[in-house]
Backbone as JSON Lines, residues from 0, in Angstrom:
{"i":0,"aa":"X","n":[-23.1,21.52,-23.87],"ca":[-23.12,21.81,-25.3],"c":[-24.2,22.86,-25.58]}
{"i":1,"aa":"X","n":[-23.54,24.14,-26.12],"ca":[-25.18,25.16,-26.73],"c":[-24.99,24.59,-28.55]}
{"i":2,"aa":"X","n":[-26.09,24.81,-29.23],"ca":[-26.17,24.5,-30.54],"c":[-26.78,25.85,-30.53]}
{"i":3,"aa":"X","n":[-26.74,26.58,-31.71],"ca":[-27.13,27.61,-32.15],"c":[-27.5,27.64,-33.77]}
{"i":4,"aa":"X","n":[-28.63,27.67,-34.64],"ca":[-28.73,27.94,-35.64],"c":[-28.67,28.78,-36.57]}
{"i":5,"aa":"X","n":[-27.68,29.03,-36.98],"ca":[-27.27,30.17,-37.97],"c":[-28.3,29.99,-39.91]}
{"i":6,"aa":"X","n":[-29.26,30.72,-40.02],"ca":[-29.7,30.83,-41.22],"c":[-29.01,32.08,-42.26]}
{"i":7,"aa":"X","n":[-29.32,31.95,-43.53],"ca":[-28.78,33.1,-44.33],"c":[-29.24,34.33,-44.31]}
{"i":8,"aa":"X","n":[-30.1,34.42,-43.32],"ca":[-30.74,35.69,-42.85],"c":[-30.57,36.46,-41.63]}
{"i":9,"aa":"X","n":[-29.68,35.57,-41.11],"ca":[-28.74,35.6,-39.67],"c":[-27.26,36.7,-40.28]}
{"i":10,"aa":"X","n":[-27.33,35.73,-41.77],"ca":[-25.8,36.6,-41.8],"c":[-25.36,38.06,-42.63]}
{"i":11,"aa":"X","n":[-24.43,38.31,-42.41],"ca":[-23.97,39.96,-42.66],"c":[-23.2,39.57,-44.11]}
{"i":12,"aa":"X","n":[-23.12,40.89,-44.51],"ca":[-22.21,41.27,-45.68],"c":[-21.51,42.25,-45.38]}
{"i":13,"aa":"X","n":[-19.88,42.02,-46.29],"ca":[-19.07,43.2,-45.51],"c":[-17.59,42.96,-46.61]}
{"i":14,"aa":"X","n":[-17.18,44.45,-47.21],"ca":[-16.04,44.13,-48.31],"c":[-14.89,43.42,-47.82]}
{"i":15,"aa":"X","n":[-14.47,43.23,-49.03],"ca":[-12.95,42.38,-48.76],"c":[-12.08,43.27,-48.29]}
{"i":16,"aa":"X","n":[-11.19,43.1,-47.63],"ca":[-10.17,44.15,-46.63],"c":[-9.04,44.82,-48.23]}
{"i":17,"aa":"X","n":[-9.47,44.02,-49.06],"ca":[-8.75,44.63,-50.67],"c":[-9.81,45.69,-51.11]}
{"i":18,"aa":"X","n":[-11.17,45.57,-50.88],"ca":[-12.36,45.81,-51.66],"c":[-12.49,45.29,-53.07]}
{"i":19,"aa":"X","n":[-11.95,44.16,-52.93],"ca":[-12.22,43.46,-54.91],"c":[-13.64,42.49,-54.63]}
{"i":20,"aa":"X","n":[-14.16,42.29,-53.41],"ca":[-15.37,41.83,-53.25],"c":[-16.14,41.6,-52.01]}
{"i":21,"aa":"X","n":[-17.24,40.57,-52.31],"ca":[-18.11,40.93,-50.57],"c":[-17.78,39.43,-50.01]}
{"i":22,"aa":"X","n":[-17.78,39.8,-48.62],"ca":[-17.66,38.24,-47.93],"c":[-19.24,38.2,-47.43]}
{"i":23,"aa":"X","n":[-19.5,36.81,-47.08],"ca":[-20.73,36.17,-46.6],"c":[-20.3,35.84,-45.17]}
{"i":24,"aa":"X","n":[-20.42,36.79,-44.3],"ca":[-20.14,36.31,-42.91],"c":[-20.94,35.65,-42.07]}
{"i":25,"aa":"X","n":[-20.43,34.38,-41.75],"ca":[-21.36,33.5,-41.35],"c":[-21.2,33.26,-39.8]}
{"i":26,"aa":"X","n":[-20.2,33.36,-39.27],"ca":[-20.16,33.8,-37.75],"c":[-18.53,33.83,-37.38]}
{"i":27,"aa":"X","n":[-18.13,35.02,-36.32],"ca":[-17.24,35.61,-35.95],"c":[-16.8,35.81,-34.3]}
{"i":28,"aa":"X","n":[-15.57,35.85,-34.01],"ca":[-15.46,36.83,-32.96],"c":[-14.42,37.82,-32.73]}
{"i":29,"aa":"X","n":[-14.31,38.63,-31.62],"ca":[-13.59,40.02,-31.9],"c":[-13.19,40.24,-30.53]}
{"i":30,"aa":"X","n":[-12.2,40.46,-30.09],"ca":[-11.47,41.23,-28.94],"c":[-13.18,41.7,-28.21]}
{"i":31,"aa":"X","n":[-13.18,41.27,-27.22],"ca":[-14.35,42.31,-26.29],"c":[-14.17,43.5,-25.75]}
{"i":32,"aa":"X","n":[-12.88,43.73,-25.63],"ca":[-12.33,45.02,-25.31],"c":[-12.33,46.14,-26.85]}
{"i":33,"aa":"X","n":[-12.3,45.59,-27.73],"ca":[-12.25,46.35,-28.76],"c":[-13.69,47.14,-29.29]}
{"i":34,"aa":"X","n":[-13.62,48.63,-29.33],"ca":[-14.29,49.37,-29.99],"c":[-15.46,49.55,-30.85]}
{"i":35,"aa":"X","n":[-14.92,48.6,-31.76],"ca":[-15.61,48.08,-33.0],"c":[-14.97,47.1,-33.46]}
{"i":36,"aa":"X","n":[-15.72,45.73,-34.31],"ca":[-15.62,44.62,-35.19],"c":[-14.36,45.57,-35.94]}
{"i":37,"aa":"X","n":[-13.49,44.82,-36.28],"ca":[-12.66,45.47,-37.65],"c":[-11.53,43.85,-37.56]}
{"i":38,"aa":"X","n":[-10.74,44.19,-38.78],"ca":[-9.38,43.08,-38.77],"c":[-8.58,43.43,-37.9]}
{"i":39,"aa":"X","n":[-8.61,44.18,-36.96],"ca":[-7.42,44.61,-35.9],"c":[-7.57,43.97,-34.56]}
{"i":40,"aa":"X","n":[-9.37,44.04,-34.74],"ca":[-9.69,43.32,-33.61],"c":[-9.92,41.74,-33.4]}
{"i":41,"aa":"X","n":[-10.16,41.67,-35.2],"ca":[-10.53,40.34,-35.33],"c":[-10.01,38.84,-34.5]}
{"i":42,"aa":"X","n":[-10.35,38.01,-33.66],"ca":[-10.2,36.93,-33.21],"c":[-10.39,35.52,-34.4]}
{"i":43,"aa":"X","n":[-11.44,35.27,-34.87],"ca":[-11.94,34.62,-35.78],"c":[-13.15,35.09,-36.79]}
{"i":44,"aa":"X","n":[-13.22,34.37,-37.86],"ca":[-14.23,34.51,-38.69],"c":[-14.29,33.31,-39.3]}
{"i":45,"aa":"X","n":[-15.75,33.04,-39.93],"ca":[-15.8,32.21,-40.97],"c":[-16.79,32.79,-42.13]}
{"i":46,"aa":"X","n":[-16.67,32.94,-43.48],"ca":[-17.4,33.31,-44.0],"c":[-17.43,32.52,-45.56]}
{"i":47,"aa":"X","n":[-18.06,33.08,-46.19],"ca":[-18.07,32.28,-48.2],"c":[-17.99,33.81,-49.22]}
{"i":48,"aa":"X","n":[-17.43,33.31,-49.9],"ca":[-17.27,34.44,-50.96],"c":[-17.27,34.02,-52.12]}
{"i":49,"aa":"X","n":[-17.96,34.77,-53.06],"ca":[-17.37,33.97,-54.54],"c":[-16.43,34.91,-55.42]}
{"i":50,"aa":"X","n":[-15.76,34.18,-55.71],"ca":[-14.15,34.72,-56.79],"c":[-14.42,34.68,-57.8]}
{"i":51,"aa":"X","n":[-14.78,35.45,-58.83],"ca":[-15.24,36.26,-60.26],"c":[-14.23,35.92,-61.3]}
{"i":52,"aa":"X","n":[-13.26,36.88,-60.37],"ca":[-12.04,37.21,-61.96],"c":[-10.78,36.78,-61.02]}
{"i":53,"aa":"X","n":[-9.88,36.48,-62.01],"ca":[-8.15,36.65,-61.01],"c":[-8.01,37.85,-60.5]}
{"i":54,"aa":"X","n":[-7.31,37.74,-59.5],"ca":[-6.95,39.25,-58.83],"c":[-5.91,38.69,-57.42]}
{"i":55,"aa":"X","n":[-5.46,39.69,-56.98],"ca":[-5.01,39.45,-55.64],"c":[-5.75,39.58,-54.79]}
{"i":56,"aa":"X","n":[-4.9,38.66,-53.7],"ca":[-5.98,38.3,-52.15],"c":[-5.31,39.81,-51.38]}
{"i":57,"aa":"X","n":[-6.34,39.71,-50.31],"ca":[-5.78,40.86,-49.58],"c":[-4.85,40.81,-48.61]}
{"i":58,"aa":"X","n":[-4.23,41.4,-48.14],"ca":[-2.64,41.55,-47.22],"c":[-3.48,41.32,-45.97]}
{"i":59,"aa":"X","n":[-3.24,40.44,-44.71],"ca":[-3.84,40.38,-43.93],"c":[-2.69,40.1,-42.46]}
{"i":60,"aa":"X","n":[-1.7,41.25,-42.24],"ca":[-0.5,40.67,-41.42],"c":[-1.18,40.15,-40.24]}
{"i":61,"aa":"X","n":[-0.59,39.36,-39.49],"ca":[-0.87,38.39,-38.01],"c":[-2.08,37.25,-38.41]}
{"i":62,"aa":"X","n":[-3.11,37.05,-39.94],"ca":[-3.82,36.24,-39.66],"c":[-3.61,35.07,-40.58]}
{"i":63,"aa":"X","n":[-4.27,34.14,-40.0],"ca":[-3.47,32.1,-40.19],"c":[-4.9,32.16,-41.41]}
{"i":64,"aa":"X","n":[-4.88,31.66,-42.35],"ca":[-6.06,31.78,-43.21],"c":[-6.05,29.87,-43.34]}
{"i":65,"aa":"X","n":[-7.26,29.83,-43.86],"ca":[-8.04,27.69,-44.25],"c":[-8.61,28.51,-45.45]}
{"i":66,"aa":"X","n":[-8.68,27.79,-46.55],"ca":[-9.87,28.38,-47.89],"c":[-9.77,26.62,-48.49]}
{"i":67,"aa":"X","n":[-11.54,26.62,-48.69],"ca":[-11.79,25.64,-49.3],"c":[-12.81,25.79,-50.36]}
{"i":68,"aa":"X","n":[-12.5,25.55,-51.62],"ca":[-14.11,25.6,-52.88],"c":[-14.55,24.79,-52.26]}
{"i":69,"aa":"X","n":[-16.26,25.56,-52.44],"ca":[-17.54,24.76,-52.34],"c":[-18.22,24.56,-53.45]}
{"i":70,"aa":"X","n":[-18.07,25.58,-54.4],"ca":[-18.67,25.79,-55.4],"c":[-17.86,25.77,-56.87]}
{"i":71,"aa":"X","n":[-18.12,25.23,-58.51],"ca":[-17.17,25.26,-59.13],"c":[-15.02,24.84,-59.11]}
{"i":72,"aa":"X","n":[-14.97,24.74,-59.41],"ca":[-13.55,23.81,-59.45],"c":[-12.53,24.81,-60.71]}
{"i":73,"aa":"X","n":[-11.08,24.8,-60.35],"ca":[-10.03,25.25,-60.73],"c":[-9.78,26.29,-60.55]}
{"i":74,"aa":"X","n":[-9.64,26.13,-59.33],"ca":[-8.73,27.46,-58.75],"c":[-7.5,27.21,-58.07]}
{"i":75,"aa":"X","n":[-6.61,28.03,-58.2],"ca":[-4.89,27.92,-58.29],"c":[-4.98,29.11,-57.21]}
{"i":76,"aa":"X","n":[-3.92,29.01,-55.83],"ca":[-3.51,30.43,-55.37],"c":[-1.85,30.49,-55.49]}
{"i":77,"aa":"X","n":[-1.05,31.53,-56.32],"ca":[-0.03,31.27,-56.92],"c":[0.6,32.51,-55.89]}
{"i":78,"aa":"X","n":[1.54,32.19,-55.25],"ca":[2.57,33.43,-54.5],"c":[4.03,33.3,-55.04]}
{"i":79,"aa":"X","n":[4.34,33.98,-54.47],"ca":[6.05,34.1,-55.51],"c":[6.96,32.98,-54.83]}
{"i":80,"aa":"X","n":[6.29,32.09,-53.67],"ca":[7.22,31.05,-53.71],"c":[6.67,29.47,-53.52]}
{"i":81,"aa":"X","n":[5.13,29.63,-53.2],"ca":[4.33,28.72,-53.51],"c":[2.8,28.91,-54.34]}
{"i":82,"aa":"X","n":[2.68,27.39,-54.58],"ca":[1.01,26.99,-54.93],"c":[0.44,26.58,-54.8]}
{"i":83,"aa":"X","n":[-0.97,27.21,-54.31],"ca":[-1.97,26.27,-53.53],"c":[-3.0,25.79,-54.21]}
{"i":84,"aa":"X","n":[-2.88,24.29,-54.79],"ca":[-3.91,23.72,-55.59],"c":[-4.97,23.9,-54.98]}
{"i":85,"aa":"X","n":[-6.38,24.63,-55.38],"ca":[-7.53,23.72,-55.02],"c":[-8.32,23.83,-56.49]}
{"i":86,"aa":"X","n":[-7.97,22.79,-57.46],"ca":[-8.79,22.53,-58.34],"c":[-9.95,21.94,-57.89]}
{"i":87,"aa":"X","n":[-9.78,20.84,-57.35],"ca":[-11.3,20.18,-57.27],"c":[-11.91,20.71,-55.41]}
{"i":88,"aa":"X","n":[-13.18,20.35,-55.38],"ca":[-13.96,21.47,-54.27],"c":[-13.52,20.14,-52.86]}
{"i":89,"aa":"X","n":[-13.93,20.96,-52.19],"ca":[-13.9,20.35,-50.9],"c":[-12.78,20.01,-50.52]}
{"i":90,"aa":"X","n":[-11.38,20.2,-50.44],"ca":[-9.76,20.26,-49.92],"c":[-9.58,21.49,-49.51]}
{"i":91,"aa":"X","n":[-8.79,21.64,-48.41],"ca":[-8.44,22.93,-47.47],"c":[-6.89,23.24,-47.98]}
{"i":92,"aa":"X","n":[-6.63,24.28,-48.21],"ca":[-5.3,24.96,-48.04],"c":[-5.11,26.16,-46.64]}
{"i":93,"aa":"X","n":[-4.67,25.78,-46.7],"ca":[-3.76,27.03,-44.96],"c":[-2.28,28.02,-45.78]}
{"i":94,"aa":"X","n":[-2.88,28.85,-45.24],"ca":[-1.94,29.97,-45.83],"c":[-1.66,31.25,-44.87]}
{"i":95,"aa":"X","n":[-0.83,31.82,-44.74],"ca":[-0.8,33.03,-43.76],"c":[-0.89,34.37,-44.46]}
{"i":96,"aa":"X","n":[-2.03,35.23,-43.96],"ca":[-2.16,36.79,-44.32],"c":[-1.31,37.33,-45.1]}
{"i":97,"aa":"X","n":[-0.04,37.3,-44.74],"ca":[1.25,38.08,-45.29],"c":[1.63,37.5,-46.3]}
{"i":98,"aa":"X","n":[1.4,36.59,-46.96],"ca":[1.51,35.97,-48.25],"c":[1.16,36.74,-49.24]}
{"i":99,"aa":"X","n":[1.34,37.14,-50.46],"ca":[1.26,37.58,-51.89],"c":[1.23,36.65,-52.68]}
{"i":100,"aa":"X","n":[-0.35,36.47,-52.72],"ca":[-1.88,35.29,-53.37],"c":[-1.54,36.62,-54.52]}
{"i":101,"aa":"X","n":[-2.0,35.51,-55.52],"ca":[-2.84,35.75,-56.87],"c":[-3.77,34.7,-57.39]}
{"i":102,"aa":"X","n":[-5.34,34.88,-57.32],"ca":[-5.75,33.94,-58.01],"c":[-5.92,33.62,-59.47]}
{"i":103,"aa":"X","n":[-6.01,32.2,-59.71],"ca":[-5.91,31.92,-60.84],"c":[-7.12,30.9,-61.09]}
{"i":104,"aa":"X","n":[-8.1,31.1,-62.26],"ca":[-9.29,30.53,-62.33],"c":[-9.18,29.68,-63.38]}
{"i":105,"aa":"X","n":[-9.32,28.25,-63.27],"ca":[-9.06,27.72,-64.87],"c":[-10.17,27.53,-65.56]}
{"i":106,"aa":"X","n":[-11.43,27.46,-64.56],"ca":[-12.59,27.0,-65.02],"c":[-13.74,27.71,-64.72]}
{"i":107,"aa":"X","n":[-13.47,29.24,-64.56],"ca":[-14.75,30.02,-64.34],"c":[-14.6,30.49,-62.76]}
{"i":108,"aa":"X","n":[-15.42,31.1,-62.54],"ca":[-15.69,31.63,-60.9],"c":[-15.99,30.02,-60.09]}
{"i":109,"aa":"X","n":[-15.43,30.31,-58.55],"ca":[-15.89,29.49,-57.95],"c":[-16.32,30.38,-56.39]}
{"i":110,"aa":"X","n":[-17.31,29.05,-55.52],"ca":[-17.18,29.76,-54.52],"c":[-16.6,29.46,-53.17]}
{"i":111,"aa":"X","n":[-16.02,29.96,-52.34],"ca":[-14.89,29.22,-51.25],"c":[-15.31,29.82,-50.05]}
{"i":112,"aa":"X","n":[-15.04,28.88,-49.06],"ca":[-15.5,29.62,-47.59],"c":[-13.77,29.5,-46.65]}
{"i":113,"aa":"X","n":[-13.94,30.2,-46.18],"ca":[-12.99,30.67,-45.71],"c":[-12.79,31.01,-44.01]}
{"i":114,"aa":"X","n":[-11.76,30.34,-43.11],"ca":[-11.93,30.47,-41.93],"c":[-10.38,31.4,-41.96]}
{"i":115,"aa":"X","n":[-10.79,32.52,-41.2],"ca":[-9.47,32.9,-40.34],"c":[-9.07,33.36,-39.03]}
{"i":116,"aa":"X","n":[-8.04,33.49,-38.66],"ca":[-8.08,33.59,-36.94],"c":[-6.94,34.41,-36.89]}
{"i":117,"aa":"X","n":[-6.75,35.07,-35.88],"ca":[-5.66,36.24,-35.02],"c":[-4.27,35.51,-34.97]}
{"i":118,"aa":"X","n":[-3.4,34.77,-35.36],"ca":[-2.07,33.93,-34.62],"c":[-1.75,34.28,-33.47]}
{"i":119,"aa":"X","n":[-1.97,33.43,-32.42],"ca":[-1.8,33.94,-31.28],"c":[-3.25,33.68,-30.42]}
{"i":120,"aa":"X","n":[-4.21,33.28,-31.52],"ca":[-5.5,33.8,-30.26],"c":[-6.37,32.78,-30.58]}
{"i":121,"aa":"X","n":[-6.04,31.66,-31.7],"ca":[-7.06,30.55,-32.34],"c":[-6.18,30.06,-32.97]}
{"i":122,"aa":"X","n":[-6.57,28.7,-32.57],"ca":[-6.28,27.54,-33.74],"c":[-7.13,27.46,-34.49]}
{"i":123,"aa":"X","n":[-7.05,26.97,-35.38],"ca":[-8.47,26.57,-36.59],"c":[-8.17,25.24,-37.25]}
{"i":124,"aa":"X","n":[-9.2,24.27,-37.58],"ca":[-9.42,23.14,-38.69],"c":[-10.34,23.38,-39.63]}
{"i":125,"aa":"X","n":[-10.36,23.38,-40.63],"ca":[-11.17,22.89,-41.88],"c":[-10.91,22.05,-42.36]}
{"i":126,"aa":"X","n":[-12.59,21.04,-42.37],"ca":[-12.4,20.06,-43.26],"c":[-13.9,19.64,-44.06]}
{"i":127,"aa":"X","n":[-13.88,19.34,-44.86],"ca":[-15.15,18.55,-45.31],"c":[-15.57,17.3,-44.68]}
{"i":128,"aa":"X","n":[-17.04,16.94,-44.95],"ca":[-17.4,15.59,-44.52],"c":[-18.52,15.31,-45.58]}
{"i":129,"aa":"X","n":[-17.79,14.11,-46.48],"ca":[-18.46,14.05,-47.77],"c":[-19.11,12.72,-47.7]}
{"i":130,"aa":"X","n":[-19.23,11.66,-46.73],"ca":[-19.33,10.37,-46.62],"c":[-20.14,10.68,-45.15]}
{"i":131,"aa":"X","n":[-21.02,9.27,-44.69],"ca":[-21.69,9.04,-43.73],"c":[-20.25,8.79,-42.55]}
{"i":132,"aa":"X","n":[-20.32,9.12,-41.58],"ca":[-19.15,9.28,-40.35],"c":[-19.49,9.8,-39.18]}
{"i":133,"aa":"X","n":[-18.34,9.42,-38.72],"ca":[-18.37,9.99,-37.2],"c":[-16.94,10.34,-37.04]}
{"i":134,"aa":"X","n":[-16.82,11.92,-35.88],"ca":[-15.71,12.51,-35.91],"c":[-16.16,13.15,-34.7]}
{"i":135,"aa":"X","n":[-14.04,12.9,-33.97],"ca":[-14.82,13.28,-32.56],"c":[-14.53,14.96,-32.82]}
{"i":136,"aa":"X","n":[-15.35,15.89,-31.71],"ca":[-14.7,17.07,-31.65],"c":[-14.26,17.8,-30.45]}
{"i":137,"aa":"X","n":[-13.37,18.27,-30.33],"ca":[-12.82,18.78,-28.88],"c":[-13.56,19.85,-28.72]}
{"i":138,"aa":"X","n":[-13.25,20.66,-27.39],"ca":[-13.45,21.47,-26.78],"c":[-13.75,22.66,-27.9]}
{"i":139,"aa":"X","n":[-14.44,23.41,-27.71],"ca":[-14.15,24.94,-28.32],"c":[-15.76,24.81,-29.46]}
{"i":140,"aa":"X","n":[-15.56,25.98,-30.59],"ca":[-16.3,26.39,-31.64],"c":[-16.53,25.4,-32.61]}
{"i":141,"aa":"X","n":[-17.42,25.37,-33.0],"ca":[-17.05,24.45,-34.4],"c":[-18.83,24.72,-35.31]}
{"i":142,"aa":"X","n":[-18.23,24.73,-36.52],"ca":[-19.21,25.22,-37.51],"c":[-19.49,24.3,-38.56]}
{"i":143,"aa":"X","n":[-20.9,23.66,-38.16],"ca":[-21.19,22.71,-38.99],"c":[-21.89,23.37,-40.48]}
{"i":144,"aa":"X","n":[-21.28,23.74,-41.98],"ca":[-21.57,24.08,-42.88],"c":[-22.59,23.62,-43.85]}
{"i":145,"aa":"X","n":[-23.99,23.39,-44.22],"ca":[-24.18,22.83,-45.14],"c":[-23.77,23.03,-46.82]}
{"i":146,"aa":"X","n":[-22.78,23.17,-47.11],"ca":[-22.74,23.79,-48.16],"c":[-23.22,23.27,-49.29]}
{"i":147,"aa":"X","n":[-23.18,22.17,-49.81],"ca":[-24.12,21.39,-50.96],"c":[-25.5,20.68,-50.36]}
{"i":148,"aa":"X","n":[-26.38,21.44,-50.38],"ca":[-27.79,20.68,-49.94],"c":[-27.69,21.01,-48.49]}
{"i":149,"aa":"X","n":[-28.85,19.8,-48.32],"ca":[-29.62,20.08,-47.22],"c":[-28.77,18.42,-46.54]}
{"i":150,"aa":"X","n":[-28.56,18.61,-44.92],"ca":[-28.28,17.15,-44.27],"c":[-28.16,17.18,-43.06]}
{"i":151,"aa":"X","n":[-27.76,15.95,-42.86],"ca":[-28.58,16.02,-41.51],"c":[-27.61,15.04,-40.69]}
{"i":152,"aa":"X","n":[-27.17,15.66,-38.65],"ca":[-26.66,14.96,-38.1],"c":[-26.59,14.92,-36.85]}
{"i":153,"aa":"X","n":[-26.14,14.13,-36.64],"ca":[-26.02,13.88,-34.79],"c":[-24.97,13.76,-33.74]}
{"i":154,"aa":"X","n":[-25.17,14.79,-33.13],"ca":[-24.29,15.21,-31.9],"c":[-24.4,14.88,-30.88]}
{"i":155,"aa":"X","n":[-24.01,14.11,-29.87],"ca":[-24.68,12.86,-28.88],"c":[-25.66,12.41,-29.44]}
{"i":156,"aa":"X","n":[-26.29,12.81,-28.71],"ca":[-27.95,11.95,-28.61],"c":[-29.06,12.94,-29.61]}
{"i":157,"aa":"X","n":[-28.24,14.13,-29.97],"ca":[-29.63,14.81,-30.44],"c":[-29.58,15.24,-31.93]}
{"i":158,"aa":"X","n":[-30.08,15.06,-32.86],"ca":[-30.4,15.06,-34.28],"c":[-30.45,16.33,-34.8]}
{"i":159,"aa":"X","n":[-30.16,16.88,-35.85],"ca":[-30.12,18.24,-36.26],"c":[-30.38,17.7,-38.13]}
{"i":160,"aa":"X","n":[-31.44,18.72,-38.83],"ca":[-31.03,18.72,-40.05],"c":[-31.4,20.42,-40.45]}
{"i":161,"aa":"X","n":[-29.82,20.19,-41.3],"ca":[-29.46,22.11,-41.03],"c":[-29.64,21.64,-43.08]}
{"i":162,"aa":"X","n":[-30.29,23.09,-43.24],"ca":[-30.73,23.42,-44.95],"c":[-29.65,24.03,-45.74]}
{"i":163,"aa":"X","n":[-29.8,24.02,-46.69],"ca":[-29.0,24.23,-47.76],"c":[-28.56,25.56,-47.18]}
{"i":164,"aa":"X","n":[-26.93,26.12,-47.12],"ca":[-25.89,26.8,-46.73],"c":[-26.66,27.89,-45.29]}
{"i":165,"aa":"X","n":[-27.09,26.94,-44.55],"ca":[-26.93,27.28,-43.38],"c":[-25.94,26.56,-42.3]}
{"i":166,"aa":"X","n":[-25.7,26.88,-41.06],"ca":[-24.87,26.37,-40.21],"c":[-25.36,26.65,-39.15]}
{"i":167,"aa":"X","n":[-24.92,24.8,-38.38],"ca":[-24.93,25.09,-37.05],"c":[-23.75,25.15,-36.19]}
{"i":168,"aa":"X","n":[-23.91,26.1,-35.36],"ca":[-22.98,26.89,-34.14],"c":[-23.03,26.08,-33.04]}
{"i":169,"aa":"X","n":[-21.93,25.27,-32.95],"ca":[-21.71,24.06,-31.9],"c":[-20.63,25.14,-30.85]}
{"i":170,"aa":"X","n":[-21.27,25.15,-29.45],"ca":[-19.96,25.35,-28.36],"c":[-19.86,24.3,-27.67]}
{"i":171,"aa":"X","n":[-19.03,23.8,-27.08],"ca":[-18.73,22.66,-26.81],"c":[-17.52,22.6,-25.11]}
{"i":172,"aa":"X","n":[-17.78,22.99,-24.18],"ca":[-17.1,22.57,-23.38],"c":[-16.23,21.34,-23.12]}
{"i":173,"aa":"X","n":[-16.41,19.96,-23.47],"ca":[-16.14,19.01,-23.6],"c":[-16.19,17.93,-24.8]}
{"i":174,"aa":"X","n":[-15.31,17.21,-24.73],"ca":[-14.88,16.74,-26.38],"c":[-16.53,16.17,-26.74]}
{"i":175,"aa":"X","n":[-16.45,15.71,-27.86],"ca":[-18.14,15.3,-28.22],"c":[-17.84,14.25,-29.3]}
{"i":176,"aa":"X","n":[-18.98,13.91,-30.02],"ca":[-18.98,12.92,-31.18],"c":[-19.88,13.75,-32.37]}
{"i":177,"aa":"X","n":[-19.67,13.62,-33.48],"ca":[-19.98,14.27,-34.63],"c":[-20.21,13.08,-35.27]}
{"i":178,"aa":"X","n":[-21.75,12.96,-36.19],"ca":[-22.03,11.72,-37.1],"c":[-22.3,12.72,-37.89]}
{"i":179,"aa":"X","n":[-22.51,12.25,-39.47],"ca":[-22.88,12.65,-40.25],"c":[-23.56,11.65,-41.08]}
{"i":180,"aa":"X","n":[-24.86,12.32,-40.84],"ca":[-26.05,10.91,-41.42],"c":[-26.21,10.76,-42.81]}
{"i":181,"aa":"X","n":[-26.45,12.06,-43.06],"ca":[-26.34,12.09,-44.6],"c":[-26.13,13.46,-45.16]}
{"i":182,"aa":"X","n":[-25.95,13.59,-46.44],"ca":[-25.38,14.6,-47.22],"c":[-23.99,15.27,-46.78]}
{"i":183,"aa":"X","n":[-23.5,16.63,-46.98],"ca":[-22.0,17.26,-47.09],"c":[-22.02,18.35,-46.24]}
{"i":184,"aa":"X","n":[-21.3,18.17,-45.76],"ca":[-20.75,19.44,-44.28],"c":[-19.5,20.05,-44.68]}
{"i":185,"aa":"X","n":[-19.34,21.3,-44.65],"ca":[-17.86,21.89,-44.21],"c":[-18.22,21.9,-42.69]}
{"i":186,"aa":"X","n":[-17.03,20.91,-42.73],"ca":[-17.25,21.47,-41.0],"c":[-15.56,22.44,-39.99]}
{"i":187,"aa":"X","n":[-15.95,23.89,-39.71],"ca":[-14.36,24.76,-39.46],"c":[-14.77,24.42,-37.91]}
{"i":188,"aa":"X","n":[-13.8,24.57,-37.49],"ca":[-13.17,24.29,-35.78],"c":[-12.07,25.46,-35.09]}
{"i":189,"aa":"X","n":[-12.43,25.82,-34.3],"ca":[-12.16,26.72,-33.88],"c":[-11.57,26.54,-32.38]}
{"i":190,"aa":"X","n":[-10.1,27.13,-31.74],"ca":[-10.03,26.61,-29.98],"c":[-9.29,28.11,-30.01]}
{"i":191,"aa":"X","n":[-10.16,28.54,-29.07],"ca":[-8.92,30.06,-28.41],"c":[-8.25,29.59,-27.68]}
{"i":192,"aa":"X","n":[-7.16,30.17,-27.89],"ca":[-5.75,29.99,-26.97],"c":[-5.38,31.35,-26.23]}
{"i":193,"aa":"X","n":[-4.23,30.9,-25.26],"ca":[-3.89,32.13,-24.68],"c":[-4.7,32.92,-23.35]}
């Protein structure tokens, strides 16, 4: 197991592939063969953004998208043949790139973090952990979020308390155990395939 601590001073800023706003990139990966970081190369990301006004999401062909509010409540993503509730915070919707999103705000700006991956090159989970627990986790990435407060938990044997919207960077060769001692985690999951 490596643990890695990601602070908000660790992370980058970088526009929306629409340019209607900035993402909070909180950790990524990218083709190693590729050139430069871009969405072409992109493998995974996870990042937070906050959503202002309605507008459309950006066109993103080949990538599997998770979006969950962390912040503020009533937001609607409306496409011409579905809708993805997330009024209240902490529930995941999955949606694919090529979709034609419009958001819809009922109750002001909120803010949402967001995992996406290459189809073809990552699976992904998002989920919250809003209660004291334990959850096992397989093989691969996984991004323990603090997003409301500060909390604190334990991964085998060894204790971690990660601060208000920082994350820790779990790699994980072998499946593991996840407690959550106290306070709220997004926690995204990540397995390359292929």
């Amino acid at each position: 197991m490596k643990t890695t601590l990601l602070t908000s001073e660790d992370y980058t800023r970088s526009p929306w592939k629409n340019g209607g706003g900035i993402f909070t990139d909180i950790a990524g990966a990218w083709r190693a063969d590729a050139p430069v970081k871009d969405w072409n190369s992109l493998l995974w990301r996870f990042a937070s953004t906050p959503i202002v006004a309605p507008g459309p999401f950006s066109h993103m062909p080949g990538i599997d998208r998770l979006q969950m509010v962390v912040g503020g409540r009533g937001l609607v993503l409306k496409s011409p043949t579905q809708e993805f509730d997330e009024r209240e915070p902490f529930r995941a919707v999955r949606f694919n790139g090529e979709m034609e999103i419009v958001t819809v705000l009922e109750a002001g700006p909120v803010e949402v973090v967001n995992l996406m991956a290459r189809r073809g090159a990552a699976e992904i989970e998002l989920a919250a952990m809003e209660q004291p627990g334990e959850r096992s986790l397989a093989a691969g990435t996984h991004l323990v979020y603090a997003a409301r407060g500060d909390c604190r938990i334990r991964l085998g044997a060894e204790d971690f308390a990660i601060s208000h919207e920082n994350t820790l960077k779990v790699e994980l060769t072998a499946e593991s155990k996840l407690m959550l001692v106290s306070g709220l985690v997004v926690l995204g999951s990540i397995r390359l395939v292929g």
